[in-house]
DRENDO-1510 file (C-alpha; in Angstrom, 1 decimal, always signed):
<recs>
REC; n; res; u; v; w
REC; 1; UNK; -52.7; -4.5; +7.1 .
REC; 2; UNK; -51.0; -7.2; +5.1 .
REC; 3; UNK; -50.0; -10.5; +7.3 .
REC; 4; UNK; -46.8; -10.1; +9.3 .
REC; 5; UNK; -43.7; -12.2; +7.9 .
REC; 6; UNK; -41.7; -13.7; +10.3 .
REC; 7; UNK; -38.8; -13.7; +8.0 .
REC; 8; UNK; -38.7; -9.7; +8.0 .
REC; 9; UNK; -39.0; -8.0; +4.4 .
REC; 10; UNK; -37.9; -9.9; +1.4 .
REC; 11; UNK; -35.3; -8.8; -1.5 .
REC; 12; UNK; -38.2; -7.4; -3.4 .
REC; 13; UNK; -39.7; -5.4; -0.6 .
REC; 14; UNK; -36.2; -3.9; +0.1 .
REC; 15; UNK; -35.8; -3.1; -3.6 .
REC; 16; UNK; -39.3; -1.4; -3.7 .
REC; 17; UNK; -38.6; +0.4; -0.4 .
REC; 18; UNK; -35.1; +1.6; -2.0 .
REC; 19; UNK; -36.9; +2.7; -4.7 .
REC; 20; UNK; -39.5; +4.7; -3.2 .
REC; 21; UNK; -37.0; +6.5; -0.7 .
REC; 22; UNK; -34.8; +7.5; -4.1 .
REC; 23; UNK; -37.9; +9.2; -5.6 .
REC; 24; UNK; -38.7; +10.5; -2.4 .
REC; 25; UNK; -35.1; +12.3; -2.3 .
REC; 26; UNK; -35.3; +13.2; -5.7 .
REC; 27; UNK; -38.2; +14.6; -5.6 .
REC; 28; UNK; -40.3; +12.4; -7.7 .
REC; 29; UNK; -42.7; +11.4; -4.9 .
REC; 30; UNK; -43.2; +15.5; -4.3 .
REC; 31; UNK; -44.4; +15.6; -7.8 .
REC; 32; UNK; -47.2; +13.2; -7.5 .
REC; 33; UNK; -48.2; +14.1; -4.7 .
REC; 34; UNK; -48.9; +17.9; -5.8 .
REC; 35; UNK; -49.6; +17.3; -9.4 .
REC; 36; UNK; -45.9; +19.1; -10.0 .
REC; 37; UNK; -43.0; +18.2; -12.2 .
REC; 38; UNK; -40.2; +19.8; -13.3 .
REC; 39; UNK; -40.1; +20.8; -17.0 .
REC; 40; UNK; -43.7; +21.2; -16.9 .
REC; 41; UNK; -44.6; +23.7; -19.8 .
REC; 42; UNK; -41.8; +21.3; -21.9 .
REC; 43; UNK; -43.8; +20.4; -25.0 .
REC; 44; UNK; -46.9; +22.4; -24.3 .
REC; 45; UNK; -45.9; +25.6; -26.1 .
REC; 46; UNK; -44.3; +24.3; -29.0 .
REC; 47; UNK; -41.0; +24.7; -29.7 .
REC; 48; UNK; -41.2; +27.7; -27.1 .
REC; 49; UNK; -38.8; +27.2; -23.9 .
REC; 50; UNK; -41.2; +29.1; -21.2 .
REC; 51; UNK; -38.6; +29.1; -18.5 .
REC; 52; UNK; -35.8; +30.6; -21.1 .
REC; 53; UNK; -38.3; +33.3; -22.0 .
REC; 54; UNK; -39.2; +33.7; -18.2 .
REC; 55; UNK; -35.5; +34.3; -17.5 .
REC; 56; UNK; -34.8; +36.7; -20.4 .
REC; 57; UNK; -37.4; +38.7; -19.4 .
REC; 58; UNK; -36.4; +38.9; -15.7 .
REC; 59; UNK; -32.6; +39.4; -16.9 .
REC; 60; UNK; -33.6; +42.5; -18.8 .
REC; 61; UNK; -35.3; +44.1; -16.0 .
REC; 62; UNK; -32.3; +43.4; -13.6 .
REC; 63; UNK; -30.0; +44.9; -15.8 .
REC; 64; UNK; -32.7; +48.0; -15.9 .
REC; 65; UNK; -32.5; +47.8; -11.9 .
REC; 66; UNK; -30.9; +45.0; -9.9 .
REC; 67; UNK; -33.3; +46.1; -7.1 .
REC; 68; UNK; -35.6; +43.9; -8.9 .
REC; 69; UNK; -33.8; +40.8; -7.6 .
REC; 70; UNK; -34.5; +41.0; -4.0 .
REC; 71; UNK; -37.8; +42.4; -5.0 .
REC; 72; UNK; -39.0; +39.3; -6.5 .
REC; 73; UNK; -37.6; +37.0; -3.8 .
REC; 74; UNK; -39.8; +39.4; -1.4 .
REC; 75; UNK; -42.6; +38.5; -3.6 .
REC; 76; UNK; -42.3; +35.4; -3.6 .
REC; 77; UNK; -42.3; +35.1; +0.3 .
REC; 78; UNK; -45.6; +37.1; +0.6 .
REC; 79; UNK; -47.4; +35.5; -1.9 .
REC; 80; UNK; -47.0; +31.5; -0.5 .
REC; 81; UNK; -47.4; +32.4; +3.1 .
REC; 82; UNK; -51.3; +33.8; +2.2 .
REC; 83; UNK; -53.6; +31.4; +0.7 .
REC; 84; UNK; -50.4; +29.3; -0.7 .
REC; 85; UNK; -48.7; +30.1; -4.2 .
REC; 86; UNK; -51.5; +31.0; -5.8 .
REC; 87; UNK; -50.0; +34.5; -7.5 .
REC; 88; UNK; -53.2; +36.2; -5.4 .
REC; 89; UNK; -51.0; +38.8; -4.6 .
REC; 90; UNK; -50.6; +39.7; -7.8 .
REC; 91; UNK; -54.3; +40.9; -8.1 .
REC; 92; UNK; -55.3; +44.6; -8.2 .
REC; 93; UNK; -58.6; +43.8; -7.1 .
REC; 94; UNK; -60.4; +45.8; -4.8 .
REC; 95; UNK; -59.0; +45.5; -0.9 .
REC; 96; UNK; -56.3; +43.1; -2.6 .
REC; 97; UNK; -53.4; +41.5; -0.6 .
REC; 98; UNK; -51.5; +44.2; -2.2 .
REC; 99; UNK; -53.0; +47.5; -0.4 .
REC; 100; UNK; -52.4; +45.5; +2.7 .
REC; 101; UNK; -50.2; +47.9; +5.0 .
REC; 102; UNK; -47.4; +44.8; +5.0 .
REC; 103; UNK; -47.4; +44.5; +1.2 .
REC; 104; UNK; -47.0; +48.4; +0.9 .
REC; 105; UNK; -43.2; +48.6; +0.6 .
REC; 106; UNK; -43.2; +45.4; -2.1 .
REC; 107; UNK; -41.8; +47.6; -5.2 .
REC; 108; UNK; -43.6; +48.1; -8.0 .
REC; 109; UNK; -40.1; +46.9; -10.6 .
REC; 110; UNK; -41.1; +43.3; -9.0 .
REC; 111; UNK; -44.8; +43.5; -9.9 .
REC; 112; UNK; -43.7; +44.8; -13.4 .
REC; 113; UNK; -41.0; +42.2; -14.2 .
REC; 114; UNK; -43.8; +39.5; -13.8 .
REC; 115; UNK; -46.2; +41.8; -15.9 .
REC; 116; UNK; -43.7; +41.7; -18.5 .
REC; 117; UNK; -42.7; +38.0; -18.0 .
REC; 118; UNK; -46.0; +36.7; -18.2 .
REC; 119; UNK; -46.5; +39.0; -21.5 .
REC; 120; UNK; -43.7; +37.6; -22.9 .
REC; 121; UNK; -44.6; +34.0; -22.5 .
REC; 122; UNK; -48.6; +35.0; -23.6 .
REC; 123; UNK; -47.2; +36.3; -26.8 .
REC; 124; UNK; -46.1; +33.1; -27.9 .
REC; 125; UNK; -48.4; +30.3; -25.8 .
REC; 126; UNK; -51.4; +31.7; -24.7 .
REC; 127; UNK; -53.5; +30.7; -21.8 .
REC; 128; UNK; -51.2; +28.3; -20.8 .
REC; 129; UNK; -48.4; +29.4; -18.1 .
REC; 130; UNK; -49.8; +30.8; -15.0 .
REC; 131; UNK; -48.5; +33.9; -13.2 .
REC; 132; UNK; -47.9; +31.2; -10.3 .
REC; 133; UNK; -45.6; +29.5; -12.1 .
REC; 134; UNK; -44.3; +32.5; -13.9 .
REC; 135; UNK; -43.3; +34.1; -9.9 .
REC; 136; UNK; -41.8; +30.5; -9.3 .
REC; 137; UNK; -39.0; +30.4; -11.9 .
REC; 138; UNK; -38.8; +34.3; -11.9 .
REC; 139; UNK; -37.9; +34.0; -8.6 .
REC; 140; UNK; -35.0; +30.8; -9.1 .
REC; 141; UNK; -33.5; +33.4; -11.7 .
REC; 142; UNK; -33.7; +36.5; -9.4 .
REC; 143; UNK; -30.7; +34.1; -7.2 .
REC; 144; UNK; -29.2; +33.2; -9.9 .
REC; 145; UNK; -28.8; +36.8; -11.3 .
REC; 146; UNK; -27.6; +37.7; -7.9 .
REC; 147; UNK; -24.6; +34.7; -8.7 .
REC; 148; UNK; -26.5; +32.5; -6.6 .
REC; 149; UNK; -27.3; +28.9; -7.5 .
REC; 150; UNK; -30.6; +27.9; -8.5 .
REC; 151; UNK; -33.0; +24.8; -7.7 .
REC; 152; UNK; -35.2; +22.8; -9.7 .
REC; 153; UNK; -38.7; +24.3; -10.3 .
REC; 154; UNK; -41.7; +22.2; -10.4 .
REC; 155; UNK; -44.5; +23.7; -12.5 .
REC; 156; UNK; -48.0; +23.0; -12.7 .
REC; 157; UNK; -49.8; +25.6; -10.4 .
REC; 158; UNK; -53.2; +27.5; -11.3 .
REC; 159; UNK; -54.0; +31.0; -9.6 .
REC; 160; UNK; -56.7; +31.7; -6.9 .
REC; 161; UNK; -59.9; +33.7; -7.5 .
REC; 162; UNK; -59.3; +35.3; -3.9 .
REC; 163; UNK; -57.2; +38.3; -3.1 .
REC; 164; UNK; -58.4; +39.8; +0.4 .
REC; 165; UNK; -56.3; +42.3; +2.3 .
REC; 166; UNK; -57.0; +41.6; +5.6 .
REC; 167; UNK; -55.2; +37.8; +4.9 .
REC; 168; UNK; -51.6; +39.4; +5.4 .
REC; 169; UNK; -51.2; +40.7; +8.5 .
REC; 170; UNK; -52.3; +37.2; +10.1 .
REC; 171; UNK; -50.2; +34.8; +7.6 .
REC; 172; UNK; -47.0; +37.0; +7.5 .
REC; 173; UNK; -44.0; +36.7; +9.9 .
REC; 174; UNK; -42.3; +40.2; +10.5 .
REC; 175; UNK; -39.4; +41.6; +10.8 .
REC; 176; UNK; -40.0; +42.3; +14.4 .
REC; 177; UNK; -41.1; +39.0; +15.2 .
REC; 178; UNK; -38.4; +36.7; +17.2 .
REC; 179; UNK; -37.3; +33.2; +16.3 .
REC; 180; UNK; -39.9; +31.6; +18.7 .
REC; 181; UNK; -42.9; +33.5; +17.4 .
REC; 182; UNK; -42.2; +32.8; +13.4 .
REC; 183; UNK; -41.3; +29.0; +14.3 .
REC; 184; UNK; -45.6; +28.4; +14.9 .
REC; 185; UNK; -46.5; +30.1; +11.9 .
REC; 186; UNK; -44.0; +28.1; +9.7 .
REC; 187; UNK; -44.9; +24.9; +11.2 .
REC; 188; UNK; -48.6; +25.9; +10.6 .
REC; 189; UNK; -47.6; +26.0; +6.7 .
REC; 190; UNK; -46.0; +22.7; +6.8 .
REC; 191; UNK; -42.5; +24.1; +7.4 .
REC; 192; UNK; -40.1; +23.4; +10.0 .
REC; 193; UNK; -37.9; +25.6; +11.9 .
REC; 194; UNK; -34.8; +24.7; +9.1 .
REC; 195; UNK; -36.9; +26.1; +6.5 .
REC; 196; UNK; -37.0; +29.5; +8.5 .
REC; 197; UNK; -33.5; +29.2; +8.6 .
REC; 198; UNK; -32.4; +28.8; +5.3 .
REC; 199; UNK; -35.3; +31.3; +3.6 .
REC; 200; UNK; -33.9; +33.9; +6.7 .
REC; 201; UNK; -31.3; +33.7; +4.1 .
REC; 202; UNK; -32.8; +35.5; +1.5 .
REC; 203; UNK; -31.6; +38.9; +3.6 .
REC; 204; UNK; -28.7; +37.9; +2.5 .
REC; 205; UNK; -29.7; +40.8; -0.3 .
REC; 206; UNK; -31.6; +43.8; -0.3 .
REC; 207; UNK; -32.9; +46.4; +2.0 .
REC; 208; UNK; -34.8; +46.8; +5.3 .
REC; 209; UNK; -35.9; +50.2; +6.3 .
REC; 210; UNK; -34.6; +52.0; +10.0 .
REC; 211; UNK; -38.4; +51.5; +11.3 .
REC; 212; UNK; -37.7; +48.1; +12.0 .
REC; 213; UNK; -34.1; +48.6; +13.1 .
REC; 214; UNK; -34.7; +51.7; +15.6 .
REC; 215; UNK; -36.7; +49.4; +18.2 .
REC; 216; UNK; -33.7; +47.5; +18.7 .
REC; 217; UNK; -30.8; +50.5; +19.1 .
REC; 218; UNK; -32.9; +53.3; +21.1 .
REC; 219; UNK; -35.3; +53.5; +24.6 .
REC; 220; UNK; -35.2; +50.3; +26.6 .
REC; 221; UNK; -35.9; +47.8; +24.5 .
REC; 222; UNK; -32.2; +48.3; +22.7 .
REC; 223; UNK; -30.8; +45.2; +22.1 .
REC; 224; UNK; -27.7; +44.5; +25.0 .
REC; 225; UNK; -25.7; +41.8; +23.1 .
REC; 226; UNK; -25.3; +44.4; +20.1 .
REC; 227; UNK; -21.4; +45.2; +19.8 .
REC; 228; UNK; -20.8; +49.0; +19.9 .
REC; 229; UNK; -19.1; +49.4; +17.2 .
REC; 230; UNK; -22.0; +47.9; +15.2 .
REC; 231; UNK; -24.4; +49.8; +17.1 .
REC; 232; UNK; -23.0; +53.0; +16.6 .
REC; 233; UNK; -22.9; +51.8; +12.7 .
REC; 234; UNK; -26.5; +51.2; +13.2 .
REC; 235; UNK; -27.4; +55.0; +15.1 .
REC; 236; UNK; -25.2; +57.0; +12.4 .
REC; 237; UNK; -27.4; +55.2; +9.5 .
REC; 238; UNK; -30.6; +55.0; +11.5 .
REC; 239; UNK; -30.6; +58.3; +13.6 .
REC; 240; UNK; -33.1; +58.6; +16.4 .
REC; 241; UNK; -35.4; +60.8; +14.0 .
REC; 242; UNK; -35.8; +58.5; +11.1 .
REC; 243; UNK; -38.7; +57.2; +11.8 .
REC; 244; UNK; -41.1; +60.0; +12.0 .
REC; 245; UNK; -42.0; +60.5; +8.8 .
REC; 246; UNK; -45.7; +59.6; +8.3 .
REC; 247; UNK; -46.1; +56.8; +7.5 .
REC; 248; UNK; -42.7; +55.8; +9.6 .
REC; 249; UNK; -41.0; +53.9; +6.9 .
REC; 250; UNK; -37.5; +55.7; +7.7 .
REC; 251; UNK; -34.3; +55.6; +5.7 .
REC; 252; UNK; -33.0; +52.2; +3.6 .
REC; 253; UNK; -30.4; +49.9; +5.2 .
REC; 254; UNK; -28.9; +46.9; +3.8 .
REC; 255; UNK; -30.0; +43.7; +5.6 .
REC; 256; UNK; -26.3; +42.1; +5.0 .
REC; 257; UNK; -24.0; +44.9; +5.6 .
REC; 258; UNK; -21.1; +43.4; +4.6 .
REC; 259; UNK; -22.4; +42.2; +1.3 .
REC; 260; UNK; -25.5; +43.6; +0.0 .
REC; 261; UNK; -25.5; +42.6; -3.6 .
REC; 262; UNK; -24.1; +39.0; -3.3 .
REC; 263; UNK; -26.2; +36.1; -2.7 .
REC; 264; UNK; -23.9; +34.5; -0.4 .
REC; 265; UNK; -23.7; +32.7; +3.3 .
REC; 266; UNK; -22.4; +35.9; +4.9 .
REC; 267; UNK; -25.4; +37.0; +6.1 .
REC; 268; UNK; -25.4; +34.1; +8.6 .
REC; 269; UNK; -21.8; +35.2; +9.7 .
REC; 270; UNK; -23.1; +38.6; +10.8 .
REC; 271; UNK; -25.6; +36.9; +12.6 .
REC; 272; UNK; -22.6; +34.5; +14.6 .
REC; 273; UNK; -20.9; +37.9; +15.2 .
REC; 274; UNK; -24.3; +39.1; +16.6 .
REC; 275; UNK; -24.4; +41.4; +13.7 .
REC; 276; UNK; -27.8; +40.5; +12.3 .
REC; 277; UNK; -29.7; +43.2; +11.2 .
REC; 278; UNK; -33.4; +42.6; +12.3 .
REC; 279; UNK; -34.8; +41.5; +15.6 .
REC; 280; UNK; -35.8; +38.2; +12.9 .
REC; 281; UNK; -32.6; +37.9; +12.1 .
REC; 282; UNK; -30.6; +37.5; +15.1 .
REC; 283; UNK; -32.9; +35.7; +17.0 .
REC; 284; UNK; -32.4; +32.9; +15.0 .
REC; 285; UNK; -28.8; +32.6; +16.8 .
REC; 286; UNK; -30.9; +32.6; +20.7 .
REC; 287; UNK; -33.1; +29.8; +19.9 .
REC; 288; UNK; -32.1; +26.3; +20.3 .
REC; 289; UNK; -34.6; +25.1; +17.2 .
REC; 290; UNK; -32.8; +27.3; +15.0 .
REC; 291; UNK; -29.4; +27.3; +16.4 .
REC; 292; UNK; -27.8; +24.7; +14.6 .
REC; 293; UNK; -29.2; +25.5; +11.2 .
REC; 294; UNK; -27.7; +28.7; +11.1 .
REC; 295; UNK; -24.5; +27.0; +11.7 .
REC; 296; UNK; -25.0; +24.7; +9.3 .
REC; 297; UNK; -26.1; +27.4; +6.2 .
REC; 298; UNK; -22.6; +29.7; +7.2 .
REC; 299; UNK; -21.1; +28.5; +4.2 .
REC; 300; UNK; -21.1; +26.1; +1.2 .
REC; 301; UNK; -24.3; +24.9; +1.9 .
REC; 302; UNK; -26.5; +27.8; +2.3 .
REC; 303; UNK; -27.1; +27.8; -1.4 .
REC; 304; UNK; -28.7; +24.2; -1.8 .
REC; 305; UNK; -30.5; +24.8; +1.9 .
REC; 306; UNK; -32.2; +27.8; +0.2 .
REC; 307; UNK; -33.3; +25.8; -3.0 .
REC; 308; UNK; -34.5; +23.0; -0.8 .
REC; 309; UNK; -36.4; +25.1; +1.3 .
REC; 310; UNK; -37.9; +27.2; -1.6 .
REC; 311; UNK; -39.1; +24.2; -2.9 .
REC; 312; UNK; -41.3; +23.6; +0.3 .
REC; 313; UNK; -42.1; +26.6; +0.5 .
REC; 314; UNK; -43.4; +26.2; -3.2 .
REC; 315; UNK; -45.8; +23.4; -2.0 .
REC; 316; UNK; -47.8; +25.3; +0.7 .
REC; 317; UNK; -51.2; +25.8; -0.7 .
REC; 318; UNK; -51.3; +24.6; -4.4 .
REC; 319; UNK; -53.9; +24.5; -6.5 .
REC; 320; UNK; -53.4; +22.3; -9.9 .
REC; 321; UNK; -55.4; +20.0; -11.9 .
REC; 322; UNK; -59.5; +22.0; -12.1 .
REC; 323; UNK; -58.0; +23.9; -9.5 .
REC; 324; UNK; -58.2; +27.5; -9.7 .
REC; 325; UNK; -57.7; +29.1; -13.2 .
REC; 326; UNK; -54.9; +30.9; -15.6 .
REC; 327; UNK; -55.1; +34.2; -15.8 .
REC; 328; UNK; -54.5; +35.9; -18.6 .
REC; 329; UNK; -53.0; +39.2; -16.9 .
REC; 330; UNK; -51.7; +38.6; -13.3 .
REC; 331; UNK; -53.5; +41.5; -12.1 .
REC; 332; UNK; -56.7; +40.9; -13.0 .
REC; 333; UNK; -59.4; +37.7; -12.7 .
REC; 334; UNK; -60.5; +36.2; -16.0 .
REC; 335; UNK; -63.8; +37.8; -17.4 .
</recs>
């Protein structure tokens, strides 16, 4: 430690302390510390802009199916929270992260609009962008497709070698899970309980299915602070038999009601009017930790919550540098 200074921090200390908190709010000190920046493939494929070809490729596909929006958020989600973002999920290996029961339901319109995206950047700059990277900005344009507003992406990330499917189901938070059991396994990936929050958000389009609604509406573990007029929305669209298919996957259902196909703050105001969908969802509203967070992301600042908290997300488990390897194909290890 350097000697103490009786006279407290001099003008040039202050200035290099301003300094360093700037870069740490801007992000700069985020980029040396993981080996990311933003712009990263600028200059490294020639004239080629990678994250222009990355969108047009994702933009085609959503106008093909807009499913494919919330399908690459989901993506996303799964991949980081096992073994970081590392595109492992991606793999078709054998006993994969993708033939995990949890990763069954991931559509396959996701898993093809990254084929095609990472084909369409090969064709041009081969060897170069990895499928992590490629999920990363496919996933900012998925929002912004959806007319949400995107964040800045900071590239740089090689892929695993290790897909296994018994990593899921002990790294993923469930739908089924409350606010005070997901809280420990964020924290455990360097996330706090505002993070949850704000990536809960991501409901705020796409679909759940009635398996994961019906435990809250029928026998005695239905939920008592549902309002009837949204549980009776819930039985007529979830009916007491649509679960026993085999496997019980049971009909779709919106997870925002209200506004499925915008990316918008309304799925936090179901949640205030104890209209969340999922047990995940409205539990956020019961705990203190979370309380005040979905408060805060019921309006104009959802959006830039969501980017920030994305871009933690992004961080959790990163491999760069001789790290790991680009893959050629995202579903398949390099010979």
């Amino acid at each position: 430690m350097g000697a103490f200074d009786p006279m407290g921090p001099s003008k040039m200390q202050v200035l290099l302390m301003t300094v360093a908190l700037a870069m740490f709010l801007s992000g700069e000190v985020e980029a040396t510390a993981y080996n990311l920046r933003p712009h990263y493939y600028r200059g490294k494929c020639g004239r080629h802009d990678v994250e222009k070809i990355i969108y047009n490729a994702v933009a085609q596909a959503f106008r093909q199916d807009n499913g494919v929006a919330p399908g690459i958020v989901r993506l996303a989600y799964h991949d980081y929270f096992v073994r970081g973002c590392d595109a492992s999920l991606l793999l078709d290996t054998p006993n994969s992260e993708k033939t995990a029961p949890i990763n069954r339901g991931l559509r396959a319109i996701a898993f093809n609009a990254i084929d095609t995206a990472k084909a369409a950047v090969e064709s041009v700059c081969p060897g170069v962008v990895s499928c992590a990277d490629v999920l990363q900005y496919a996933t900012r344009d998925s929002v912004l497709l959806i007319k949400g507003k995107g964040w800045t992406v900071y590239g740089g990330r090689k892929h695993g070698t290790v897909s296994n499917s018994a990593d899921p189901p002990i790294n993923l938070p469930v739908e089924t899970q409350t606010s005070s059991q997901m809280i420990p396994i964020f924290v455990s990936k360097g996330l706090s309980a505002d993070d949850l929050v704000a990536l809960s958000g991501g409901h705020t389009i796409g679909i759940a299915h009635c398996t994961f609604v019906s435990p809250r509406i029928y026998g005695n573990n239905t939920d008592p602070k549902i309002p009837a007029d949204f549980l009776a929305s819930l039985k007529r669209q979830c009916p007491a038999d649509s679960v026993t298919t085999n496997p019980p996957i049971g009909a779709p259902i919106d997870l925002d009601l209200v506004s499925p196909t915008k990316f918008d703050s309304q799925y936090f105001q179901n949640i205030i009017q104890r209209k969340g969908l999922l047990t995940s969802d409205q539990s956020l509203l019961d705990d203190s930790r979370s309380r005040n967070a979905v408060y805060k992301n019921n309006g104009r600042f959802f959006n830039s919550e969501f980017g920030r908290a994305m871009q933690a997300m992004a961080r959790v488990g990163v491999l760069t540098g001789n790290q790991g390897q680009i893959r050629k194909n995202c579903r398949a290890l390099n010979p």
